[in-house]
N, C-alpha and C positions, 0 to 999 in steps of 0.2 A: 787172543784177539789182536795183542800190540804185534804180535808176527803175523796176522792174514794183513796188515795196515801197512807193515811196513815191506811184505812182498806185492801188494798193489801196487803201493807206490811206484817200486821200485822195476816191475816187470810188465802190469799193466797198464797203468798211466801212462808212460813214454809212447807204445804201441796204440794205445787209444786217441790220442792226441796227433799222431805222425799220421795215423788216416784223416783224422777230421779237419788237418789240417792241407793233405792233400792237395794237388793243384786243381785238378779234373773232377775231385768229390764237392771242391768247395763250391767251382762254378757253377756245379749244378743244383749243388743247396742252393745260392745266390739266385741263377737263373728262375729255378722252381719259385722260389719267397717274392720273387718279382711280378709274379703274374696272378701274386695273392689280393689285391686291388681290384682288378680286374674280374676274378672270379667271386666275390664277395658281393660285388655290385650286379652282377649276375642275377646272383644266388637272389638277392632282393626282390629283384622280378620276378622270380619263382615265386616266393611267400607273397608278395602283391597278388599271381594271379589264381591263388588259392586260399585266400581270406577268408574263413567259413563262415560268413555274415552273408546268407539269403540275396538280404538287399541289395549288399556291396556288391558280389557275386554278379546279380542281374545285371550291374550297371556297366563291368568290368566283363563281361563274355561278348559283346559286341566287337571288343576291342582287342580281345584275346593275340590275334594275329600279329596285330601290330605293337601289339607290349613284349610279344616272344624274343622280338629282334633282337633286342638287347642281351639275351640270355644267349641265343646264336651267335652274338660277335665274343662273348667273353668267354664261357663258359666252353661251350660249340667248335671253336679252334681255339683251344686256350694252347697245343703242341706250335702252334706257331709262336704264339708269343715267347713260348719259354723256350724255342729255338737260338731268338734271336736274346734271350738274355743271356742263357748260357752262355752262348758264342764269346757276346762283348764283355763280361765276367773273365770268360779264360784269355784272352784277348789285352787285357787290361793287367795278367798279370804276366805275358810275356810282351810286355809295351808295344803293342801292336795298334793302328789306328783301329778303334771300338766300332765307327759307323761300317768303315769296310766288310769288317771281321762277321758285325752284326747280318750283313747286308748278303754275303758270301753263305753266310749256314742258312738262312730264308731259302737264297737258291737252290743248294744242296738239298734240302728236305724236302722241295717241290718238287725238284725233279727223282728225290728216290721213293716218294709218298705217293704222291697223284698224279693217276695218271689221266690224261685229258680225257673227256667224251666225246664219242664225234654224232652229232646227232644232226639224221643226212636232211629231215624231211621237217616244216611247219608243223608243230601240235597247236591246233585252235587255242589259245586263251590259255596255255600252260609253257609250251618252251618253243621257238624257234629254230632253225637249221643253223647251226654252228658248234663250237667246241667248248665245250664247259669241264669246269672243276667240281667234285663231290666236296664239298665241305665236313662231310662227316670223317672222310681222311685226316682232317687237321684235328679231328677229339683230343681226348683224351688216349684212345685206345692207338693213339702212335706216338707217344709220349718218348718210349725209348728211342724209334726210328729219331725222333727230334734229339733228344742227347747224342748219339752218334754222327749225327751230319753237324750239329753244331762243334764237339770235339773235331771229327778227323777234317771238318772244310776249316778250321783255325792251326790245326797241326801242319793239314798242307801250305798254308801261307807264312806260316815260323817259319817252316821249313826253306821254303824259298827266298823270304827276306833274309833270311841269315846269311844264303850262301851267294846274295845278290844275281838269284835267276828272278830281278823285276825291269821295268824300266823308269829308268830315273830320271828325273828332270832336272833342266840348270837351276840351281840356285838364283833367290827371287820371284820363283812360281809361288804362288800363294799354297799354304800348307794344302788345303783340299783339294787344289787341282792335283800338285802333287803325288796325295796318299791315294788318289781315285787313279792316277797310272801305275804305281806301285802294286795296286792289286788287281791289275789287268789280266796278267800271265798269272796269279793262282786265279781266278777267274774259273781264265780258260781251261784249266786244271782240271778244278772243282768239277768245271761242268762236264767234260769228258768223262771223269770219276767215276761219278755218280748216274751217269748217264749210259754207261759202259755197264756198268754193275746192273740197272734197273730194267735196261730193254735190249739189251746184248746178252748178256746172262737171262734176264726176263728173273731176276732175284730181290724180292720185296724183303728191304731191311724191316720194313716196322714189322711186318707180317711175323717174322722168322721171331724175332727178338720176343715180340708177345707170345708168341708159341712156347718159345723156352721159356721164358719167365713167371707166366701166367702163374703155374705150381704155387712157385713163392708168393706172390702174390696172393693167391688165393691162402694162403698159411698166414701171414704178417696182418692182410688186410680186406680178408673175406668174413669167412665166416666159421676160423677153427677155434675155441675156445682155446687151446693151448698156444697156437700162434699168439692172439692177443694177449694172452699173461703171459709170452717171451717177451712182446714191444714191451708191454708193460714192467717186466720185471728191469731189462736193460736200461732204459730208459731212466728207472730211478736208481739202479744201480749205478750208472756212468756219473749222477749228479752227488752218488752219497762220498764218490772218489775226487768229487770237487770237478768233474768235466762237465760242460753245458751235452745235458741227455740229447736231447733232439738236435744237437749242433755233429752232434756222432753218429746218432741213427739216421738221418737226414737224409743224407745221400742217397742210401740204400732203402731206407721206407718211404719217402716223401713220396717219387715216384707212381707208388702205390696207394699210398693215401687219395693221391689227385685224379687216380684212375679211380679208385674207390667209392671217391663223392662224384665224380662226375658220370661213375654211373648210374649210382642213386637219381642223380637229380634228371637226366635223361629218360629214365624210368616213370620218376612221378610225373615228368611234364607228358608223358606220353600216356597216363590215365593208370599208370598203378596205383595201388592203394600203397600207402608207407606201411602198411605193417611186411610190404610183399616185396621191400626193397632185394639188387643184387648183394649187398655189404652188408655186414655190420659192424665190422671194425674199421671204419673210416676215422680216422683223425678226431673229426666234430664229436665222435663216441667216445673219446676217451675223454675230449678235449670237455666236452658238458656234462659227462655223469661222473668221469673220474677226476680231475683235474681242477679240483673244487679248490680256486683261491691259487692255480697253478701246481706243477707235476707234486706230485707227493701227496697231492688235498690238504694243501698246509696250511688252509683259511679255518682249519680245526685247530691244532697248535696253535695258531695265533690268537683263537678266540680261549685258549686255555691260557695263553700270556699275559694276555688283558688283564684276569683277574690272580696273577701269580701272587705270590709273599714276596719274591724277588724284585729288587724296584729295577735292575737290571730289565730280567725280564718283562714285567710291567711295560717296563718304557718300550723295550723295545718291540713288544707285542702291541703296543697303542698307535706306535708310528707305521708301522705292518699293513694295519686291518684295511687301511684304503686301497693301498694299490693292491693287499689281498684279495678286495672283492671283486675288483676287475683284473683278476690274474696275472698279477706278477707279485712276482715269491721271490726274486734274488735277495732281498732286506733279509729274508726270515732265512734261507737257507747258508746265508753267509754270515748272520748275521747273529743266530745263537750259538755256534753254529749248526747243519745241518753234516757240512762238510766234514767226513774223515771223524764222525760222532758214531761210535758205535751202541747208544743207547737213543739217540734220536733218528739212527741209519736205519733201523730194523723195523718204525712201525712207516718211515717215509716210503719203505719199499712194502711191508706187507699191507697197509690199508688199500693202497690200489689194486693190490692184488685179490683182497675179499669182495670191494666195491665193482672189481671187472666181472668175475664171476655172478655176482649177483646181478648186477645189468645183463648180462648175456644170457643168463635162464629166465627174467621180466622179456625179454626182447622175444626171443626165440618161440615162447609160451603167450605172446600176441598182449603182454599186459600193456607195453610200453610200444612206440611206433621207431621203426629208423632213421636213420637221420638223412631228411631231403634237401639240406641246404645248407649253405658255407658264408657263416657268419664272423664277424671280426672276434680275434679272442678276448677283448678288452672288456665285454658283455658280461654281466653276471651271471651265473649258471645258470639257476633257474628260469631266467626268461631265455637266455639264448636254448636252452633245451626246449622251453615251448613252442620256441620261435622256430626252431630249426625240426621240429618232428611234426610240423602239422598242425601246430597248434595244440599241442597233446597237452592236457593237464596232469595227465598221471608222470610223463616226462619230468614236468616242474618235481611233481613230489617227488618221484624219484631222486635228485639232484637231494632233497632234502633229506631223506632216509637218506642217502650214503657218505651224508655228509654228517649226522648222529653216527653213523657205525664209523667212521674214519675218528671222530670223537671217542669214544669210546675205546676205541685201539690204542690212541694214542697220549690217553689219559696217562697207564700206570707208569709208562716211561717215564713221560713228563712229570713227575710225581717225584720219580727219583732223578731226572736231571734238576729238577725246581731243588734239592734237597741238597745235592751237591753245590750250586751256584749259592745258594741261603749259606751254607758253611765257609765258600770262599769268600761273600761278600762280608762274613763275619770275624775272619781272621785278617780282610782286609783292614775293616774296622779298628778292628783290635792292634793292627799295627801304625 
């Protein structure tokens, strides 16, 4: 075991860390987490216009139309938003001015995303003669077209300010008039670019991109039982090496996550039933059945701390339990530790791994509903699972059972880590 410990260290932690720390992976972790706000508040509207109170219900369908809106500006184009964070993310680590940068990948993604309607002729009481935009372009489902026009429309403006192809102004211009002529000529770039590629070529990046990637997708964050216990296995495996899990998968699953829930929730606003969701490995699926007390379900541990022999433990299991319950675990996982432990490593990665299985044959076999909506992680499991499945009470219990079976796994460990720490705090004693 002290050689699998010390050739992680030493070969995969550096590798694991050098992606996550990436310049272009970070941005777009960053970009993606930026647009979590937005989509949360969304998500709310949703569960508001599906309250299963009769009453409520009747009072709230008059109004249906005009409550959706909110869920269409956030949720609806949420590849814009995370256009424009990426951008000024990657933008900001090669000091480049953030509004330009932000401003420039917008562009870039309109013009390789949507493409205008020309609509010749009056429709009575529905659209007029002129030229409109699909807003269902800006989903979810052009999420990557968004990460590439945000990367290559900030790569083209390095590129230029470096080698001063901008125009510059005399000194004493005030900085924004300034940085707004400096990104004149990538601009012009950009827009060429992208505009060359989209209706000279006639070559739809998002299109293409989702074409290739979908696969994965569908593996990571559909609906393959083994996909799911890979996220999940990685995930606690990156944290038992001491590296932030989803600061490493991030990049590469987030993406899919976001496509994940915002298809779900598309879905149910359009009259499916939640048991008939497109995902079930969306984020909020691990996030509320697995992820009990945060990654590992380590709101179990700490309720085994609570009552250790160890006043170590004790203490530090008592100081845990709060921001356990609203999910965060860095106290408990750094803190007994979790890290680089190979008797507390093995039940942090195997309980997720029994608890994922078992939500996924509940789900699949219609006991438990999917998850139609994107709530903050800060929630308590239980209610965020019934909040975010419809309302589903079997969801709540759910969250309960796998939180006994993550208990139970992590008992006999605990048992002999509790027995080791009783012996060190004894010859501390003693000395």
């Amino acid at each position: 075991m002290d050689k699998l410990v010390t050739f992680l260290e030493a070969k995969v932690m550096p590798i694991a860390n050098k992606v996550g720390s990436q310049r272009h992976m970070t941005a777009i972790r960053k970009g993606l987490i930026a647009t979590m706000p937005l989509i949360i508040v969304g998500s709310f509207f949703t569960i508001l216009l599906n309250i299963p109170i009769e009453s409520v219900a009747a009072i709230i369908e008059p109004y249906k139309p005009m409550l959706d809106i909110p869920f269409r500006y956030t949720v609806g184009i949420m590849s814009l938003y995370a256009t424009y964070g990426i951008a000024t993310n990657l933008a900001r680590s090669y000091d480049l001015d953030e509004l330009s940068s932000g401003l420039l990948a917008i562009l870039a993604f309109l013009i390789s995303t949507v493409k205008p309607l020309q609509v010749m002729e009056d429709v009575p009481d529905v659209i007029g003669a002129g030229r409109y935009i699909n807003i269902g372009n800006l989903s979810s489902s052009s999420l990557f077209g968004a990460m590439v026009a945000a990367i290559v429309s900030v790569e083209i403006f390095n590129f230029m300010k470096k080698r001063d192809i901008t125009i510059k102004m005399p000194a004493g211009v005030p900085p924004e008039v300034s940085n707004s002529f400096i990104a004149l000529l990538p601009a012009l770039v950009v827009i060429l670019f992208f505009w060359f590629i989209r209706y000279v070529l006639n070559f739809d990046i998002s299109t293409f991109l989702s074409t290739l990637l979908m696969p994965l997708k569908d593996v990571l964050a559909g609906n393959s039982l083994l996909g799911g216990l890979l996220t999940v296995f990685l995930i606690t495996f990156f944290w038992v090496l001491g590296i932030h899990g989803p600061a490493i998968m991030g990049p590469v699953i987030r993406p899919f996550w976001d496509i994940s829930i915002a298809e779900n929730i598309d879905a149910f606003n359009a009259g499916a039933n939640a048991h008939n969701m497109p995902n079930i490995f969306t984020e909020q699926f691990l996030q509320w059945f697995i992820w009990i007390g945060g990654a590992g379900t380590t709101l179990a541990l700490v309720i085994l701390m609570m009552f250790s022999k160890s006043d170590y433990l004790k203490s530090l299991g008592r100081l845990s339990f709060l921001p356990g319950l609203f999910n965060i675990n860095e106290p408990i996982i750094f803190g007994a530790p979790i890290v680089m432990n190979p008797i507390l490593g093995i039940p942090f990665i195997l309980a997720p791994l029994v608890t994922t299985t078992l939500s996924y044959f509940l789900t699949v076999t219609d006991v438990v509903p999917m998850m139609v909506a994107r709530l903050p992680f800060a929630i308590p499991a239980p209610v965020a699972a019934w909040m975010s499945t419809n309302w589903s009470v079997a969801a709540a219990i759910l969250v309960i059972v796998n939180f006994l079976i993550a208990l139970a796994i992590y008992y006999p460990f605990f048992k002999v880590f509790e027995k080791q720490q009783i012996e060190k705090e004894k010859l501390e004693q003693a000395n």
